[in-house]
One Martini backbone bead per residue (centre of mass of N, CA, C, O) as a GRO file, in nm:
protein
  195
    1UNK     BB    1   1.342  -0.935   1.183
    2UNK     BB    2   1.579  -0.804   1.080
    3UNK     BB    3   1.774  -0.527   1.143
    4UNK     BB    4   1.749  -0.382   0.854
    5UNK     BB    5   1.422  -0.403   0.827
    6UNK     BB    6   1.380  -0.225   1.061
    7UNK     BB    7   1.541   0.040   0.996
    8UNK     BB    8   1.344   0.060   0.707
    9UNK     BB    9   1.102   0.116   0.854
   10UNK     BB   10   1.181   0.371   1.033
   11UNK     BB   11   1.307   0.539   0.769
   12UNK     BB   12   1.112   0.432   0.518
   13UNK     BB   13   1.256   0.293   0.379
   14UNK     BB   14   1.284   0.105   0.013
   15UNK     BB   15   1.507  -0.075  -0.172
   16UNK     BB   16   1.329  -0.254  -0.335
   17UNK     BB   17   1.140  -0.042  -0.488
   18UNK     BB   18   1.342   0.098  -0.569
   19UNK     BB   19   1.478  -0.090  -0.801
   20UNK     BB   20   1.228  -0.121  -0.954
   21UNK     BB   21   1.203   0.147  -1.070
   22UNK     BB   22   1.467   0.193  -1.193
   23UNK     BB   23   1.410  -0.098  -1.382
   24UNK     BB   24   1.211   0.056  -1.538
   25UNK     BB   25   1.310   0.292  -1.641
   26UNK     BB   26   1.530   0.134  -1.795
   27UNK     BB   27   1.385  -0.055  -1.975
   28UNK     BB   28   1.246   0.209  -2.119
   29UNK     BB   29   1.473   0.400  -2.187
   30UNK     BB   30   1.441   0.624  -1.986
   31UNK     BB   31   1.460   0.896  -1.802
   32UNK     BB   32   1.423   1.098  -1.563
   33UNK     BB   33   1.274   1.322  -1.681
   34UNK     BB   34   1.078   1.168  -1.873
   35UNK     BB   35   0.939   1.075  -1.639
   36UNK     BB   36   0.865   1.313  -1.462
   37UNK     BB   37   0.669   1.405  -1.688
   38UNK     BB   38   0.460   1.184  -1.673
   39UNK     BB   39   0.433   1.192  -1.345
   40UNK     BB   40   0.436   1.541  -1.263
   41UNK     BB   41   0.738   1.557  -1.142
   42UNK     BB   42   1.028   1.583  -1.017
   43UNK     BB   43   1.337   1.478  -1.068
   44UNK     BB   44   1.440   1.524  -0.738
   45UNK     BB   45   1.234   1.292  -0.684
   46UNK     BB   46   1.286   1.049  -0.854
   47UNK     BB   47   1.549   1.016  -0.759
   48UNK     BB   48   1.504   0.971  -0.441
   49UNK     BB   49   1.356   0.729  -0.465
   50UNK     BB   50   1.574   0.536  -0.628
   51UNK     BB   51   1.769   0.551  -0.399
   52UNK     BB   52   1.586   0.563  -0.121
   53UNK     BB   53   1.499   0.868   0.047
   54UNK     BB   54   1.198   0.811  -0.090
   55UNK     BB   55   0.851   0.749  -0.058
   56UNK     BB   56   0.608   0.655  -0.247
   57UNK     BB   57   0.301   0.693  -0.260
   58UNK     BB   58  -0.010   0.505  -0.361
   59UNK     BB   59  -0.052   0.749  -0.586
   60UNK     BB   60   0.240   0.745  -0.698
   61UNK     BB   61   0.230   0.401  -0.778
   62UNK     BB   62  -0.002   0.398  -0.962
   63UNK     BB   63   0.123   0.612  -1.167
   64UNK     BB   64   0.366   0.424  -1.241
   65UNK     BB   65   0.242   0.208  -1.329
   66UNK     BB   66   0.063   0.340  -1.568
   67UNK     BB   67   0.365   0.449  -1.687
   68UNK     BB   68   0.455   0.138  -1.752
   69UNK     BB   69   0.195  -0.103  -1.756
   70UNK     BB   70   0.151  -0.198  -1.448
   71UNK     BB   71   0.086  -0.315  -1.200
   72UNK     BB   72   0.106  -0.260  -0.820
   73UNK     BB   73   0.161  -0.553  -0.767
   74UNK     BB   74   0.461  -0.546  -0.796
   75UNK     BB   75   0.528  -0.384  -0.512
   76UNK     BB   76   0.447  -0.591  -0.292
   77UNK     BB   77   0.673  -0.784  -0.344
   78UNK     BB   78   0.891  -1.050  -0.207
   79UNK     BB   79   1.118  -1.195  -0.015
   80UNK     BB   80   1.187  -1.559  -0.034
   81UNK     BB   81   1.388  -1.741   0.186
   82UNK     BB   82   1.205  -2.014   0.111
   83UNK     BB   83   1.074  -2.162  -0.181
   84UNK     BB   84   0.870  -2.356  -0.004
   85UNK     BB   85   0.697  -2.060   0.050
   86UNK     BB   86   0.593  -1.957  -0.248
   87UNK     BB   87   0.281  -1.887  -0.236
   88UNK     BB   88   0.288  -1.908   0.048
   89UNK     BB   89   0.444  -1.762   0.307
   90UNK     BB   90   0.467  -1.465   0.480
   91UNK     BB   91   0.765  -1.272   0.662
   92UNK     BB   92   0.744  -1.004   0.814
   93UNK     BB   93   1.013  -0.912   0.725
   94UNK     BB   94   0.911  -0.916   0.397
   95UNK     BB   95   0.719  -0.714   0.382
   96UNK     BB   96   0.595  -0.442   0.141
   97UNK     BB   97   0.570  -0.113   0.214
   98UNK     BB   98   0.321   0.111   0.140
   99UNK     BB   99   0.371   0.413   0.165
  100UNK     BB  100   0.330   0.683   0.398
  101UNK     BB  101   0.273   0.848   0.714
  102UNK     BB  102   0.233   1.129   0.532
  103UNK     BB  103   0.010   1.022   0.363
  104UNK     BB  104  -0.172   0.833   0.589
  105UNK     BB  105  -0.108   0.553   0.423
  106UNK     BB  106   0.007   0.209   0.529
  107UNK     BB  107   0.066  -0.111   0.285
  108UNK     BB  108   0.032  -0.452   0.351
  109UNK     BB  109   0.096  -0.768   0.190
  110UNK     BB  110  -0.025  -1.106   0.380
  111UNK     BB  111  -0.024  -1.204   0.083
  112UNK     BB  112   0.201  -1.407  -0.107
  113UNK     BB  113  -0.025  -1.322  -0.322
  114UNK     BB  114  -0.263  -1.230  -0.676
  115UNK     BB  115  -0.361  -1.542  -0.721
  116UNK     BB  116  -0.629  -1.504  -0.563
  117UNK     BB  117  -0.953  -1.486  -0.451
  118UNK     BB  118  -0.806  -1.283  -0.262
  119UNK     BB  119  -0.688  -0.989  -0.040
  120UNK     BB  120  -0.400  -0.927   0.216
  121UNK     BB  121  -0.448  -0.641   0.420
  122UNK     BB  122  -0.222  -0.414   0.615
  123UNK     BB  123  -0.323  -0.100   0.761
  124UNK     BB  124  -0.232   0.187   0.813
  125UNK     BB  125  -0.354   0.505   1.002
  126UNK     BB  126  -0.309   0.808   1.048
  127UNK     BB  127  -0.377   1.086   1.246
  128UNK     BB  128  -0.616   1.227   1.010
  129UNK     BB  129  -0.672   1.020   0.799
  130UNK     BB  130  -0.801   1.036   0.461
  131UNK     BB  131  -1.119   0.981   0.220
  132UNK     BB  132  -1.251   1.225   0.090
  133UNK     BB  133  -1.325   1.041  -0.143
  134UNK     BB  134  -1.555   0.812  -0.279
  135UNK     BB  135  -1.535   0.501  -0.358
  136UNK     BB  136  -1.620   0.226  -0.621
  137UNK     BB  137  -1.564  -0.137  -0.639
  138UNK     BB  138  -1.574  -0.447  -0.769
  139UNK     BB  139  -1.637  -0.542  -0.460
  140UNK     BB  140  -1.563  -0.756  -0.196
  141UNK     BB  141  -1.522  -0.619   0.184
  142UNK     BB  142  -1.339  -0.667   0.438
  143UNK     BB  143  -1.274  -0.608   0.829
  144UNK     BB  144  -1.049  -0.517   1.070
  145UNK     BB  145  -1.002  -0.376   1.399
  146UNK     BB  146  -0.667  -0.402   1.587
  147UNK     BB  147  -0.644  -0.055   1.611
  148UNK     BB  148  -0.833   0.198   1.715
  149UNK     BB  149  -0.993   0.446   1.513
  150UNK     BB  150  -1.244   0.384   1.280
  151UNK     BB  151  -1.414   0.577   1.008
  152UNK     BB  152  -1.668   0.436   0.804
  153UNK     BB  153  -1.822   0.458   0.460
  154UNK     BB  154  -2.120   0.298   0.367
  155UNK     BB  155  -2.326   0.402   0.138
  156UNK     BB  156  -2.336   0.685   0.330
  157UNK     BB  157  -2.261   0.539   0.594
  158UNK     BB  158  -2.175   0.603   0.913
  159UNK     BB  159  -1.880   0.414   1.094
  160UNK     BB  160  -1.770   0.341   1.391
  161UNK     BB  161  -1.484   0.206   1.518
  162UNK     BB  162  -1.297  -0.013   1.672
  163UNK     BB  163  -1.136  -0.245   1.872
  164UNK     BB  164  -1.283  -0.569   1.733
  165UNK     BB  165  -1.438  -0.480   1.496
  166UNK     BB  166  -1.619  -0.460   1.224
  167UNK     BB  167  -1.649  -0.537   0.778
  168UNK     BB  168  -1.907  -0.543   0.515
  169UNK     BB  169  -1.868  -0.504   0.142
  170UNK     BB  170  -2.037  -0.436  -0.149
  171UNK     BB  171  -2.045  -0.239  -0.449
  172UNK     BB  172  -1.994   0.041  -0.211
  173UNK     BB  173  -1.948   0.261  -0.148
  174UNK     BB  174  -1.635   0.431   0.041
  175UNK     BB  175  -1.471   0.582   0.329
  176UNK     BB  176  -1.209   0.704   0.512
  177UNK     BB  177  -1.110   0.755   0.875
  178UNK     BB  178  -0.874   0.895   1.156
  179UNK     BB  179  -1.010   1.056   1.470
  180UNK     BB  180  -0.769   0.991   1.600
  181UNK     BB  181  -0.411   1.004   1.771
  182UNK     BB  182  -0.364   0.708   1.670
  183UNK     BB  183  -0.305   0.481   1.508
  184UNK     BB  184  -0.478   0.250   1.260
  185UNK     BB  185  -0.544  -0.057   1.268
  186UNK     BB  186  -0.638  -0.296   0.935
  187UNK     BB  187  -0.786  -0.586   0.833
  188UNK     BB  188  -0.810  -0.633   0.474
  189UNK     BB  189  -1.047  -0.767   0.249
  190UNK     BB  190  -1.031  -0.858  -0.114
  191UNK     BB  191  -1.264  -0.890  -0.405
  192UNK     BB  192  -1.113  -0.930  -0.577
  193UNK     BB  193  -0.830  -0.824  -0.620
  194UNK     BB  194  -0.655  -0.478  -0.681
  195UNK     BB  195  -0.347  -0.489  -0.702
   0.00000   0.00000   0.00000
């Protein structure tokens, strides 16, 4: 990992994200006022984003993804320092994180792309982010907890689980809190991609 790329995971900027919402904004004719009126925001707030002095959530960039009518996988897109590496290999500096820990979960894509029958994805869970509302998608999941404690609500039913633990679940709602001190990562395989 670059030292400019620590530097910006440290600092929460994406440099990169924010390059891409600003020439989404601008491809589309659209005003910073004209977008944020969109996506229910302030000016000062859109500004902020495309600058890269602040980072939007996972709900805020679903949201800019709809408003502008693409994947939300486009926001994942990475720099491929080596053309044969192209759609094989993603390089730890090079991952582009999305969401913020105020947000409590920052996801990192670390297949290649959106182009497989599964994505892979490293989720941060900050100490007592929650999933309040139970999602449901047409998705078969599984998970691995590499560090921390982690709760998950599959089909009604809450599981514990620790480093080490893993899950799987097909088609069931499900929910997830962060009950630790400390963040949990979990490694997450989802089918097909929904990114």
């Amino acid at each position: 990992m670059t030292a400019t790329a620590v530097a910006e995971r440290e600092n929460g900027t994406n440099p990169l994200l924010a390059r891409d919402i600003r020439a989404l904004r601008k491809s589309r004719g659209l005003t910073l006022v004209e977008t944020a009126l969109r996506l229910g925001r302030s000016v000062g707030w859109l500004s902020q984003v495309e600058r890269g002095l602040s980072v939007p959530s996972l709900g805020d960039l679903r949201a800019i993804a709809s408003a502008f009518s693409v994947p939300i996988s486009l926001f994942f897109t990475h720099e491929v320092p080596r053309e044969q590496e192209r759609g094989v290999v993603v390089r730890a500096g090079s991952r582009r994180p999305l969401g913020t820990s105020e947000s409590g979960l920052v996801e990192e894509l670390l297949s290649p792309d959106l182009g497989g029958s599964f994505e892979l994805i490293r989720s941060e869970f900050a100490p007592g982010a929650a999933l309040e509302e139970a999602s449901l998608r047409d998705t078969e999941e599984a998970g691995y907890v590499v560090s921390g404690r982690f709760d998950i609500e599959i089909g009604g039913v809450w599981h514990s689980l620790g480093a080490g633990d893993s899950f799987r679940f097909k088609d069931k709602t499900h929910r997830w809190r962060n009950p630790g001190k400390v963040p949990t990562v979990v490694i997450w395989v989802v089918s097909p991609p929904v990114y």
